[in-house]
C-alpha positions in Angstrom: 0.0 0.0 0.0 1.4 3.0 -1.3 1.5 6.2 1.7 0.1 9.0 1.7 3.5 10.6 0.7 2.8 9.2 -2.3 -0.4 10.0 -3.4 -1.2 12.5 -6.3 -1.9 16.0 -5.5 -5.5 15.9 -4.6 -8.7 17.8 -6.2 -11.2 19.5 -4.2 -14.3 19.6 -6.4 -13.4 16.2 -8.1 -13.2 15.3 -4.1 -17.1 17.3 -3.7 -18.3 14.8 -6.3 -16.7 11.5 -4.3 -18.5 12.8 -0.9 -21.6 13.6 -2.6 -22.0 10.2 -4.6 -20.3 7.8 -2.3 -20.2 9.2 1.6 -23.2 12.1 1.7 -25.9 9.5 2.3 -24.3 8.5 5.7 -22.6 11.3 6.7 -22.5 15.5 6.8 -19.1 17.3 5.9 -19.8 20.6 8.1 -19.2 21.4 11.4 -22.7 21.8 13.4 -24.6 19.3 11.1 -26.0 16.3 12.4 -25.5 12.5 12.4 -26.5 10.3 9.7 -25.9 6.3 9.7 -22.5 7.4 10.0 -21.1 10.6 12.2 -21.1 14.1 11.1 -17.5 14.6 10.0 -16.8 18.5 11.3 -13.4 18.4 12.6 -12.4 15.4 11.4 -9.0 16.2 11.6 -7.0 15.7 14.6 -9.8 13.7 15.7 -9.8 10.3 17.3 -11.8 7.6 16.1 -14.6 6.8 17.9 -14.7 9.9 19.9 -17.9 12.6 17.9 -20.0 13.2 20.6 -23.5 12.0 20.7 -22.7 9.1 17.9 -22.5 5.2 18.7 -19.9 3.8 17.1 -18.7 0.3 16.8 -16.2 -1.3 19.6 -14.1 -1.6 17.1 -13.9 2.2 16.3 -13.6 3.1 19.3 -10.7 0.6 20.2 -8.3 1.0 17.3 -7.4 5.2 18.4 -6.4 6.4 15.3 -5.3 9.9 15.0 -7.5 11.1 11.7 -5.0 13.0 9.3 -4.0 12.9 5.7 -1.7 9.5 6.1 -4.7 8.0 8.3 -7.2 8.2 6.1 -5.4 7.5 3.3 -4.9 4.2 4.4 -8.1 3.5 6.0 -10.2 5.0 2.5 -8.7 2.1 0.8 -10.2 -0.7 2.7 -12.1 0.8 5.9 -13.4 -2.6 7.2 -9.2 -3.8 6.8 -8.2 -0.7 8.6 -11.0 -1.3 11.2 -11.8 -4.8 11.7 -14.9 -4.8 12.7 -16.0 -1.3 12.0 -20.0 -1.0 10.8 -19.3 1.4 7.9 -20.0 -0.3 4.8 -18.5 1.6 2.5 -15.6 -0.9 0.5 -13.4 1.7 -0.6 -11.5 3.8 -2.8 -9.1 1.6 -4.5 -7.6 4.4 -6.6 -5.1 6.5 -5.1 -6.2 9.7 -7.2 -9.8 9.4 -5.5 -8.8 9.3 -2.1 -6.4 12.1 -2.8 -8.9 14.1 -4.2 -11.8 12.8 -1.1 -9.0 14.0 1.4 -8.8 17.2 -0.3 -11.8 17.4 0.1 -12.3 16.6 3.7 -9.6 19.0 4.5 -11.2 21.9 3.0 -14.7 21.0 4.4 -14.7 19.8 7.9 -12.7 22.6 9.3 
């Protein structure tokens, strides 16, 4: 698995497109909104997993303490349920590097 460090330079609106088609029916970008299946994502970075306030998340999440940050979810946005055994997201994946790149990008911008 190639790092982060790696990755391509990532997009922002190609990254609005990814949230929107593949991650905006479980979960809400800005800071404020509420939860969906999955946690509102405001301040998502820095954050530890398992840790949004007012959200029930898995043992699993709450267990594996990941610091979320650029290299974090880089990894864990190719295979979320190998990153997190055990996690109840149901999302597969992004198996190319460009679209997590451009997700993270994304993210970054959005859930300051």
């Amino acid at each position: 698995m190639a790092s982060f460090a790696e990755a391509p330079e990532g997009d922002i609106a190609k990254g609005a497109k990814i949230f929107k088609t593949k991650c905006a029916q479980c979960h809400v970008a800005e800071a404020g909104g509420g939860h969906k299946q999955g946690p509102n994502l405001g301040g998502l970075f820095g954050r530890v997993s398992g840790t949004t306030e007012g959200f029930a998340y898995s043992a699993a999440n709450k267990n594996k303490g990941v610091k979320w940050g650029t290299d974090t979810l880089y990894d864990y946005l190719l295979n979320p349920k190998k990153y997190i055994p055990g996690t109840k997201m149901v999302f597969a994946g992004l198996k190319k590097p460009q679209d997590r790149a451009d997700l993270i990008a994304y993210l970054a911008d959005s859930t300051k």
